[in-house]
C-alpha positions as CSV (number, residue, x, y, z in Angstrom):
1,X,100.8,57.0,167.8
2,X,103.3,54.7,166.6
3,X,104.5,55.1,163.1
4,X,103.6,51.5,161.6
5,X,99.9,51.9,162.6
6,X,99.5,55.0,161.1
7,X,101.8,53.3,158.1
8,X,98.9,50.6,157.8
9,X,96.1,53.6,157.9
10,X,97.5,55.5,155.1
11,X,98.2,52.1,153.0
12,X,94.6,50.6,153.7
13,X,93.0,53.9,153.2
14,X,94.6,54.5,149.8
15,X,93.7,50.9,149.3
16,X,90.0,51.5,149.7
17,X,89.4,55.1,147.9
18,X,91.1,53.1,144.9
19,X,88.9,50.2,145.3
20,X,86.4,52.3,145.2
21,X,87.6,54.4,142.3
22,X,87.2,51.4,140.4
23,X,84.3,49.9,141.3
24,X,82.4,53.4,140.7
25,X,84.6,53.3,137.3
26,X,83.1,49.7,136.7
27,X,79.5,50.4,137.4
28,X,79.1,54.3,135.6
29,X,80.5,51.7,132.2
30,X,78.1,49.3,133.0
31,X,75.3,52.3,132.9
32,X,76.3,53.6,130.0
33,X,76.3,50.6,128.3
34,X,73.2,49.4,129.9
35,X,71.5,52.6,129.0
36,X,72.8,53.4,125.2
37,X,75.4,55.7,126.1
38,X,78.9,55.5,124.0
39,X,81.7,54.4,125.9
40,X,84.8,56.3,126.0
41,X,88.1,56.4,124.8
42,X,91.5,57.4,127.7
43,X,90.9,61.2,126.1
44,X,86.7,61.5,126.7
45,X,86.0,60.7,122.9
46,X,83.1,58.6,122.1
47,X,84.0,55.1,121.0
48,X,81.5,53.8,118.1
49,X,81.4,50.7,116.7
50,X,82.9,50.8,112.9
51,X,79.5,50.0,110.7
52,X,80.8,48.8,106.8
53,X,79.0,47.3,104.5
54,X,80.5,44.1,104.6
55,X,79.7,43.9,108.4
56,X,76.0,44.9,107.9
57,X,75.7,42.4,105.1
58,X,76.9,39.7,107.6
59,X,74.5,40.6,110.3
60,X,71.6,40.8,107.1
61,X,72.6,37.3,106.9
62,X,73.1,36.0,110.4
63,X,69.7,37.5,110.9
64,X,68.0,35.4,107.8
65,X,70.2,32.3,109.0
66,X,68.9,32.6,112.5
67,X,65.0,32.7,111.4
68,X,65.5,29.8,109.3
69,X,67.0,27.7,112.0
70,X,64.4,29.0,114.4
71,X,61.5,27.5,112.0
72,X,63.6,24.9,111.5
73,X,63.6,24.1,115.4
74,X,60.5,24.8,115.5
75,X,59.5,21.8,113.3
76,X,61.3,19.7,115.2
77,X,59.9,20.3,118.3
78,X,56.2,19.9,116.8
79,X,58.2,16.2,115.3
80,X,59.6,15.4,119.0
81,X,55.9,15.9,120.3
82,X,54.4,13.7,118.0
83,X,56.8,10.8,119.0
84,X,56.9,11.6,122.6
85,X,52.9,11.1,122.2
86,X,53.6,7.9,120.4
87,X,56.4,6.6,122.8
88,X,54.3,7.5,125.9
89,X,50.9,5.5,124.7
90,X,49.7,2.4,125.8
91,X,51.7,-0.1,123.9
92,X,48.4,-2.3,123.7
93,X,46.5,0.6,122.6
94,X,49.3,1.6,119.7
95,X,49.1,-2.2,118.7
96,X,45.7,-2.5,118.3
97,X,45.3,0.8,116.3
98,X,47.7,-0.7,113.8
99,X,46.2,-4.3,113.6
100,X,42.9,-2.0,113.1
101,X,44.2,-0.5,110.0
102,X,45.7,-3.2,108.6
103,X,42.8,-5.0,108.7
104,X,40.8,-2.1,106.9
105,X,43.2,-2.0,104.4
106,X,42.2,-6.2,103.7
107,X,38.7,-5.7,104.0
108,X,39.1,-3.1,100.9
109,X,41.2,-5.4,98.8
């Protein structure tokens, strides 16, 4: 066998078992953190996130920040309804309810 094929079989071999050393490296860290699991430092110890009380306090607050804008949006979208349904009727029928009302509001002065 000539000597640069079997060159090219030993480079494109060791080219695919560390492909796929890293892609099986890639997807058991993407089960871990998918399923709960610590990650790991280069020497197999777990790696937690640091928890102080100034980060916890932040995330109390991010959390009460994020309900408020979330009632807040959802106001808004109840607002943008009403003025889609007043955008999207009958112009006649919009003017008349108006000239209705206005004259309502003469007959009890």
């Amino acid at each position: 066998m000539d000597p640069t094929i079997i060159g090219f079989l030993a480079v494109g071999g060791g080219l695919i078992v560390g492909g796929a050393g890293i892609a099986g490296w890639i997807h058991t860290t993407r089960l871990k953190i998918q399923n709960g699991y610590p990650l790991e430092n280069m020497w197999g110890m777990p790696i937690h996130p640091r928890r102080d009380e100034g980060a916890s306090e932040r995330v109390k607050l991010l959390t009460q920040e994020n309900a408020q804008l979330r009632a807040e949006m959802g106001s808004i979208k109840d607002r943008l309804a009403n003025v889609e349904r007043i955008v999207t009727d009958s112009g006649y029928g919009l003017g008349h309810e108006i000239e209705r009302l206005r004259d309502g509001r003469e007959k009890m002065q």
